[in-house]
C-alpha positions as protocol buffer text, in pm:
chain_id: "A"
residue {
  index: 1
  type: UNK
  ca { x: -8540 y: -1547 z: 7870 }
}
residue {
  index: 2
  type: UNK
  ca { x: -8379 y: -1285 z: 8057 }
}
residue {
  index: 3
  type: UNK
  ca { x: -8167 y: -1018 z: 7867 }
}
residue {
  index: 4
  type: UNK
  ca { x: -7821 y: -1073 z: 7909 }
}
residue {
  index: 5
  type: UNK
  ca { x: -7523 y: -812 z: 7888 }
}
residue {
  index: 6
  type: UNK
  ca { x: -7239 y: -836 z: 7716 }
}
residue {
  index: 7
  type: UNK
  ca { x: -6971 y: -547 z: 7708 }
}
residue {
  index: 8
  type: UNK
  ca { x: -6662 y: -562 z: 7466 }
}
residue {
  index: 9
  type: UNK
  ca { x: -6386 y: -356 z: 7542 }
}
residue {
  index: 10
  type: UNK
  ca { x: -6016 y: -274 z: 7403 }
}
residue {
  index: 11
  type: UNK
  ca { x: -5820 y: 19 z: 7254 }
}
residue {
  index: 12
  type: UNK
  ca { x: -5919 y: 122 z: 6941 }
}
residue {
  index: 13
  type: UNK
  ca { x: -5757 y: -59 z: 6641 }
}
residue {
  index: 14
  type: UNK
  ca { x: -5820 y: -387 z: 6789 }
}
residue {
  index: 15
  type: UNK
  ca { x: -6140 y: -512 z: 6639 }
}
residue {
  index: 16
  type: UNK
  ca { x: -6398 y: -486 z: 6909 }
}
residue {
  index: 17
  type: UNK
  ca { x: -6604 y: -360 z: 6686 }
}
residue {
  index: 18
  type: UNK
  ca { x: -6583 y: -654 z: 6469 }
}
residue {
  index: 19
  type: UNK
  ca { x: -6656 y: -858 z: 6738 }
}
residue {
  index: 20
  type: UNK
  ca { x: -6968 y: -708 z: 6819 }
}
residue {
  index: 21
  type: UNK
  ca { x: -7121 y: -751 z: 6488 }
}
residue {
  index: 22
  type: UNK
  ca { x: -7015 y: -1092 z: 6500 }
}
residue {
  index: 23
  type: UNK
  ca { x: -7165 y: -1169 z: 6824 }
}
residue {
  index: 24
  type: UNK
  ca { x: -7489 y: -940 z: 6751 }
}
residue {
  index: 25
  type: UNK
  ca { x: -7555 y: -1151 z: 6430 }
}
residue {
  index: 26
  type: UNK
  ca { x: -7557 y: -1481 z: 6584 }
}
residue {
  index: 27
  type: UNK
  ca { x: -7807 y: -1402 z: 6864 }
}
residue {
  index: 28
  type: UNK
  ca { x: -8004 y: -1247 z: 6590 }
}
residue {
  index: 29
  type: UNK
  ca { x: -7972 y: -1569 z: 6400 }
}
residue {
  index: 30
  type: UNK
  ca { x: -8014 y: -1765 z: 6696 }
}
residue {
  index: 31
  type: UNK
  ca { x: -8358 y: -1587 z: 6743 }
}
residue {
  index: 32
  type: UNK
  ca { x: -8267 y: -1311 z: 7020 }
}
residue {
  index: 33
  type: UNK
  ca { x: -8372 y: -935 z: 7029 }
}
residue {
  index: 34
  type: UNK
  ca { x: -8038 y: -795 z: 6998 }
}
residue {
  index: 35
  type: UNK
  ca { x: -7931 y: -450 z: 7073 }
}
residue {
  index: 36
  type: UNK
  ca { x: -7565 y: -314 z: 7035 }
}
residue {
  index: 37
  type: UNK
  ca { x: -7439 y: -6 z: 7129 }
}
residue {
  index: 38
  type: UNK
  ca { x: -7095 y: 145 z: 7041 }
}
residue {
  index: 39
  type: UNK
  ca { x: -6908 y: 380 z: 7228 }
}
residue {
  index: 40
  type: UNK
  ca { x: -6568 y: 539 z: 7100 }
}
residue {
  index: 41
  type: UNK
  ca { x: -6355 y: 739 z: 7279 }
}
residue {
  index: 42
  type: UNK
  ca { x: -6021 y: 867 z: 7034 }
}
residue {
  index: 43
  type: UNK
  ca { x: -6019 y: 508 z: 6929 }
}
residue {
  index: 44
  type: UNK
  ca { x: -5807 y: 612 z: 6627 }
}
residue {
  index: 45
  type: UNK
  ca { x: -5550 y: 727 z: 6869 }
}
residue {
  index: 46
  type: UNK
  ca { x: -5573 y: 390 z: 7044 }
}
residue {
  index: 47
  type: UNK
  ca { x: -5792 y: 559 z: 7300 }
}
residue {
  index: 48
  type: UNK
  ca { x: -6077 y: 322 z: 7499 }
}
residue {
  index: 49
  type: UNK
  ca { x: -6371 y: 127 z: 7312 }
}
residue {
  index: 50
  type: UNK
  ca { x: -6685 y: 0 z: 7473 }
}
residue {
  index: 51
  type: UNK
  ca { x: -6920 y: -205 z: 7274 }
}
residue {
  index: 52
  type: UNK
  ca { x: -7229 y: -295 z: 7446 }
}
residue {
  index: 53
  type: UNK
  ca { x: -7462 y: -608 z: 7358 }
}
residue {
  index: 54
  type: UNK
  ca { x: -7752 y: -708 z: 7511 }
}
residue {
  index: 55
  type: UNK
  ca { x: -8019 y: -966 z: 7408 }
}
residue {
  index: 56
  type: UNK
  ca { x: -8286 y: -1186 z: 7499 }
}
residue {
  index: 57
  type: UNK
  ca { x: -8669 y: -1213 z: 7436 }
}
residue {
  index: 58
  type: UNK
  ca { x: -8749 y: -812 z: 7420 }
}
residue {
  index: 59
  type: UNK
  ca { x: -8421 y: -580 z: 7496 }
}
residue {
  index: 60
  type: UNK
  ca { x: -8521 y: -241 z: 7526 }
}
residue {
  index: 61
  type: UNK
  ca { x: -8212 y: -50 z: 7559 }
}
residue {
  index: 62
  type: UNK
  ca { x: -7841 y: -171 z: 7428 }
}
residue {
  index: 63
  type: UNK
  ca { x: -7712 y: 32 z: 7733 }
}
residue {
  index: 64
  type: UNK
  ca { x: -7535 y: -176 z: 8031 }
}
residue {
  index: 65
  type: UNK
  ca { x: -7483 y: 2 z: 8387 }
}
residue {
  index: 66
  type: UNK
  ca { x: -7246 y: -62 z: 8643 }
}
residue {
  index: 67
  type: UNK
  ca { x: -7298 y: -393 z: 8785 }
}
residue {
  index: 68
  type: UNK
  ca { x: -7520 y: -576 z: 8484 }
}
residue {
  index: 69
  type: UNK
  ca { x: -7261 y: -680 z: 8281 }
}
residue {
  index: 70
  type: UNK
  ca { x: -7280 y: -1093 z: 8220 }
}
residue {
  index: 71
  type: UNK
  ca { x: -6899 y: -1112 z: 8084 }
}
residue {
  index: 72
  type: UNK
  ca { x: -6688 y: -874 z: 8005 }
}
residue {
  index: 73
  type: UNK
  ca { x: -6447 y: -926 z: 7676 }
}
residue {
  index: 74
  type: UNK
  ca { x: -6144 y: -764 z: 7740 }
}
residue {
  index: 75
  type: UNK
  ca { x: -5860 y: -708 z: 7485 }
}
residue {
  index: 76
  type: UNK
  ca { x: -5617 y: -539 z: 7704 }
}
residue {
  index: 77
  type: UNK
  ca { x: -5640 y: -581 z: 8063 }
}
residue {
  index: 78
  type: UNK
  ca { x: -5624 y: -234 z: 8150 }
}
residue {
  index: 79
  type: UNK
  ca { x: -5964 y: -242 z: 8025 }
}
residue {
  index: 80
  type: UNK
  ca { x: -6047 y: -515 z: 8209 }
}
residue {
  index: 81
  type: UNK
  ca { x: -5978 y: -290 z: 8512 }
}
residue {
  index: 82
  type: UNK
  ca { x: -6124 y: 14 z: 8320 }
}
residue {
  index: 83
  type: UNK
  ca { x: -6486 y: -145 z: 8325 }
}
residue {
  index: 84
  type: UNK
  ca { x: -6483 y: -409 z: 8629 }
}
residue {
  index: 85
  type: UNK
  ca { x: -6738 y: -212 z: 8785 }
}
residue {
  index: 86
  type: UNK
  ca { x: -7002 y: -319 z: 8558 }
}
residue {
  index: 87
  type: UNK
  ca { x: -6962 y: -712 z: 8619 }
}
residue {
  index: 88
  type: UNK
  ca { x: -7242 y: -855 z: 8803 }
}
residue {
  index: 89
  type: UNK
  ca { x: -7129 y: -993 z: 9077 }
}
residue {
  index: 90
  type: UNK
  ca { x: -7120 y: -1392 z: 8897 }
}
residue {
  index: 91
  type: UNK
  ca { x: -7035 y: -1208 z: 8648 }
}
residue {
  index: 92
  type: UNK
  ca { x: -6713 y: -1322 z: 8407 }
}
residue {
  index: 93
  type: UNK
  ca { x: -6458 y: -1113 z: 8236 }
}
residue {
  index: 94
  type: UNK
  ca { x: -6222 y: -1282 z: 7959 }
}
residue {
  index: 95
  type: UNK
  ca { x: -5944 y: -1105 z: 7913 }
}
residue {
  index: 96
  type: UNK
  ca { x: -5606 y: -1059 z: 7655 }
}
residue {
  index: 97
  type: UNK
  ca { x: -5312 y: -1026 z: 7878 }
}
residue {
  index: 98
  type: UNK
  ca { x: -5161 y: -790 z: 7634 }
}
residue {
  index: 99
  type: UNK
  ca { x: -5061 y: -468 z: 7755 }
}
residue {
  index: 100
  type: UNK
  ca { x: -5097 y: -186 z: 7552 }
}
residue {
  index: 101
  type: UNK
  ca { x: -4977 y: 161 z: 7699 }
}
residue {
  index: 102
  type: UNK
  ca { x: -5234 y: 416 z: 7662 }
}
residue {
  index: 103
  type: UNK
  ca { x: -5105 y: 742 z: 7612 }
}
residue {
  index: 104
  type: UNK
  ca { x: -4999 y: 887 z: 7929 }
}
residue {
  index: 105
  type: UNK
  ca { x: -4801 y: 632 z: 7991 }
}
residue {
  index: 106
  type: UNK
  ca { x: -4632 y: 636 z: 7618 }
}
residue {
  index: 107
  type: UNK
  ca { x: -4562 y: 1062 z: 7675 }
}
residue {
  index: 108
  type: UNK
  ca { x: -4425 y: 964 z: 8054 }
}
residue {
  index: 109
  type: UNK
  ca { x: -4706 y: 1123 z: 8239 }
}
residue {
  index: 110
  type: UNK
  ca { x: -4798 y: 810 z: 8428 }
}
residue {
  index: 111
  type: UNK
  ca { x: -4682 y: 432 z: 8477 }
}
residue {
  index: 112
  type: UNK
  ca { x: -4902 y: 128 z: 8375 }
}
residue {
  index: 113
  type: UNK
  ca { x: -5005 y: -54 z: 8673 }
}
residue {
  index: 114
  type: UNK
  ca { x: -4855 y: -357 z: 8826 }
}
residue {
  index: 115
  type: UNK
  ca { x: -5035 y: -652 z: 8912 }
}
residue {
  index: 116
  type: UNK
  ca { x: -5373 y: -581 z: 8710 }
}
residue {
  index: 117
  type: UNK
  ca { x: -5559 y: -923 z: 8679 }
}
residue {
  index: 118
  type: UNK
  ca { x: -5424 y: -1022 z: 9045 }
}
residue {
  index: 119
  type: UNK
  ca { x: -5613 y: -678 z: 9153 }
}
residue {
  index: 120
  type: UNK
  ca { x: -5911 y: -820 z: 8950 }
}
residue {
  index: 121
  type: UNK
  ca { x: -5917 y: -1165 z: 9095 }
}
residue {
  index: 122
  type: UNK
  ca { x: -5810 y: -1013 z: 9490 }
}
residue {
  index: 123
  type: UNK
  ca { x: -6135 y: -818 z: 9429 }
}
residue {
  index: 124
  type: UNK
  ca { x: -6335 y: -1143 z: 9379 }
}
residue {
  index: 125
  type: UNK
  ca { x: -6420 y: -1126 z: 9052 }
}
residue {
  index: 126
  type: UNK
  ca { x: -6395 y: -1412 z: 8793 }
}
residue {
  index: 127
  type: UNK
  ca { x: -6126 y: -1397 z: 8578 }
}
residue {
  index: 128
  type: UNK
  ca { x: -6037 y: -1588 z: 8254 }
}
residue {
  index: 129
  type: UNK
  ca { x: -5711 y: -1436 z: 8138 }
}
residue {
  index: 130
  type: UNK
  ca { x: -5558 y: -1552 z: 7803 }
}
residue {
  index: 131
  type: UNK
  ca { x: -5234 y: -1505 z: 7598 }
}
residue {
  index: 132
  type: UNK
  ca { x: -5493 y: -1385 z: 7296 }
}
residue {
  index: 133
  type: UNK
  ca { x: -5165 y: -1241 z: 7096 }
}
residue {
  index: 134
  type: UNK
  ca { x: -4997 y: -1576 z: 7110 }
}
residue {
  index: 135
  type: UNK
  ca { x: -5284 y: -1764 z: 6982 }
}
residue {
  index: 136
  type: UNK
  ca { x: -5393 y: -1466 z: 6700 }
}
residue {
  index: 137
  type: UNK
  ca { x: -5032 y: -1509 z: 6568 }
}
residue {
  index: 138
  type: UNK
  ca { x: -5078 y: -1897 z: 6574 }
}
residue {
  index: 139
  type: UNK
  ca { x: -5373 y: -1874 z: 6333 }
}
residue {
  index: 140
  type: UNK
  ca { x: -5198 y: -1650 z: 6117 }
}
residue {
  index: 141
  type: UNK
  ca { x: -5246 y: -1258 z: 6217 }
}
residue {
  index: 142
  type: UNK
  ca { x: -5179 y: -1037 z: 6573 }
}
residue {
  index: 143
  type: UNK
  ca { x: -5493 y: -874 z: 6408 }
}
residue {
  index: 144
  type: UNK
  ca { x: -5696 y: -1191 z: 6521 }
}
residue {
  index: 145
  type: UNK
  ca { x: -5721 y: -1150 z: 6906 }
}
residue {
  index: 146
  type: UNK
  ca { x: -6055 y: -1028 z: 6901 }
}
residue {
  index: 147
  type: UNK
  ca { x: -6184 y: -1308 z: 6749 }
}
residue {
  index: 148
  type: UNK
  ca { x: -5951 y: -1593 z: 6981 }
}
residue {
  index: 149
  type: UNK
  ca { x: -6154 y: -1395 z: 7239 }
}
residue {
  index: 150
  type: UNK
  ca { x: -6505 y: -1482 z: 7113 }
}
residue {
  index: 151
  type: UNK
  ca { x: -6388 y: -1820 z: 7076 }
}
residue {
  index: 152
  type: UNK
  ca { x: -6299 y: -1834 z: 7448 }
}
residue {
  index: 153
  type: UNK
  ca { x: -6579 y: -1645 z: 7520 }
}
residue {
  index: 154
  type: UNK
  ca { x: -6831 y: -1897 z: 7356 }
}
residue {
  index: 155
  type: UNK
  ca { x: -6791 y: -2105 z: 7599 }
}
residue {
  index: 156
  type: UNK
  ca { x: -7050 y: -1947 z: 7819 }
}
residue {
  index: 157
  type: UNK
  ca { x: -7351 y: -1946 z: 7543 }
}
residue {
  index: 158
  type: UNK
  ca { x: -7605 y: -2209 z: 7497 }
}
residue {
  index: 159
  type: UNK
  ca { x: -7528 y: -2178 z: 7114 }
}
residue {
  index: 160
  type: UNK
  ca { x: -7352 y: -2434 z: 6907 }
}
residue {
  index: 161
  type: UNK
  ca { x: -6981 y: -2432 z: 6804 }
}
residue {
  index: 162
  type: UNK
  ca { x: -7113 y: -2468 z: 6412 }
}
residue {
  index: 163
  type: UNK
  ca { x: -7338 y: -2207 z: 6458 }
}
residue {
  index: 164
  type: UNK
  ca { x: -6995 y: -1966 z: 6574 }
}
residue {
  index: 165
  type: UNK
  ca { x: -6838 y: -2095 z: 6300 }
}
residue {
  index: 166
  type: UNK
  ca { x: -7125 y: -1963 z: 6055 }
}
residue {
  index: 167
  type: UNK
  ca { x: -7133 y: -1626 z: 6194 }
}
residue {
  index: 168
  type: UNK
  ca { x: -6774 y: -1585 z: 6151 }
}
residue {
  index: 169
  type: UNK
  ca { x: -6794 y: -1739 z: 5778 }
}
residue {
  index: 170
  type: UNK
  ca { x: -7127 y: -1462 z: 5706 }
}
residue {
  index: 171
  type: UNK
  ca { x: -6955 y: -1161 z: 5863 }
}
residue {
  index: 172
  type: UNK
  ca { x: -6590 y: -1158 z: 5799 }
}
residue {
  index: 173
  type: UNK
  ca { x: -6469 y: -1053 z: 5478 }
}
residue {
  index: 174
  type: UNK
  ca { x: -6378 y: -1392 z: 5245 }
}
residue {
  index: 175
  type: UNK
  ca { x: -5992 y: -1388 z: 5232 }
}
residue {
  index: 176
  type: UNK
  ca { x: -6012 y: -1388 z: 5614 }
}
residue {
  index: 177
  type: UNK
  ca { x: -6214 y: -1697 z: 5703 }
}
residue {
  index: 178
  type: UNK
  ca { x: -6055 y: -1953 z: 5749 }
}
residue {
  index: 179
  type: UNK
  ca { x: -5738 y: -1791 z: 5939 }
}
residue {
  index: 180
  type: UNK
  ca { x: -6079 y: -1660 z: 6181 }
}
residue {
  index: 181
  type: UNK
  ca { x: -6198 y: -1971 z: 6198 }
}
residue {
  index: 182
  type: UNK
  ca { x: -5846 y: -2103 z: 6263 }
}
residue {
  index: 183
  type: UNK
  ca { x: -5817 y: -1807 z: 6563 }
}
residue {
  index: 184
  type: UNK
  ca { x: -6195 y: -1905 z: 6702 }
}
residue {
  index: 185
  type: UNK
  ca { x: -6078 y: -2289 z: 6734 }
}
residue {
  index: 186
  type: UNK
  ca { x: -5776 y: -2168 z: 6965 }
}
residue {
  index: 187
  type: UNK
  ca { x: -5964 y: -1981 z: 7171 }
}
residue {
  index: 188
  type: UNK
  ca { x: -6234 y: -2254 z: 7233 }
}
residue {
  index: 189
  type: UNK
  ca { x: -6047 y: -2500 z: 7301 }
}
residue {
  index: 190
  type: UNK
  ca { x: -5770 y: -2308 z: 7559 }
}
């Protein structure tokens, strides 16, 4: 098999890296050489996140350059925008149409864009873009949208729904499962 690239982006506090480990455990359950990278910017100051996965038969670097990206996992679409330039071109981004004002916007020094996904999609890219918040608060926490976005997400591996389920139920702490498991359903079935 191939290696694919993953890349899991957001604004620190959100749980990408969460995500990550859930996603890297499953491929490594599922058999894959699996290598994930993390890059923080002031991601306790809500600054930018990258998480990069990539796996297949032998991954030699977890590193993802412009234009190798499979999907992109967005969890504010600023992001989205942020890292479109590393979609292949069939690429796919799924994206949380949250909007979360980095900080130059917050002191005044700049305006959040208009029109973000429509820029996305007038590009020609492939966009999936979801109300994550809604459905995180439907299973039970705002604090869930990362994993309503790996539920979406899912879609687009050859891996079982149960085996999803398992990863979330072996990597998320106890007193969390089910309202995870709750926020993966949504975002499968959107």
């Amino acid at each position: 098999m191939e290696t694919k690239s993953i890349m899991i982006v957001g604004v620190g506090g959100q749980g990408s890296l969460l995500a990550s480990k859930l996603l890297g455990r499953l491929l490594m359950d599922e058999g894959y050489d699996v290598k994930v990278s993390e890059v923080h910017g002031m991601s306790q100051r809500g600054g930018s996140v990258v998480t990069y996965v990539r796996f297949g038969d032998k991954v030699y670097s977890p590193i993802i350059t412009e234009g190798e990206a499979d999907i992109i996992i967005s969890f504010e679409k600023l992001e989205a925008a942020r890292y479109a330039k590393f979609l292949k071109n069939d690429g796919l981004i799924v994206v949380n149409t949250q909007q979360i004002d980095p900080m130059p916007v917050i002191i005044g020094a700049a305006t959040y864009p208009e029109d973000v996904l429509s820029e996305l999609t007038d590009k020609g890219l492939n966009v999936e873009a979801m109300d994550a918040l809604s459905l995180a608060i439907e299973a039970g926490s705002p604090k869930a949208v990362n994993i309503v976005l790996m539920g979406r997400a899912a879609k687009q591996f050859d891996i079982p729904y149960e085996r999803w389920i398992n990863a979330i139920e072996n990597t998320v702490a106890e007193r969390f499962v089910e309202m995870n498991k709750k926020a993966f359903d949504l975002g499968y079935n959107f």
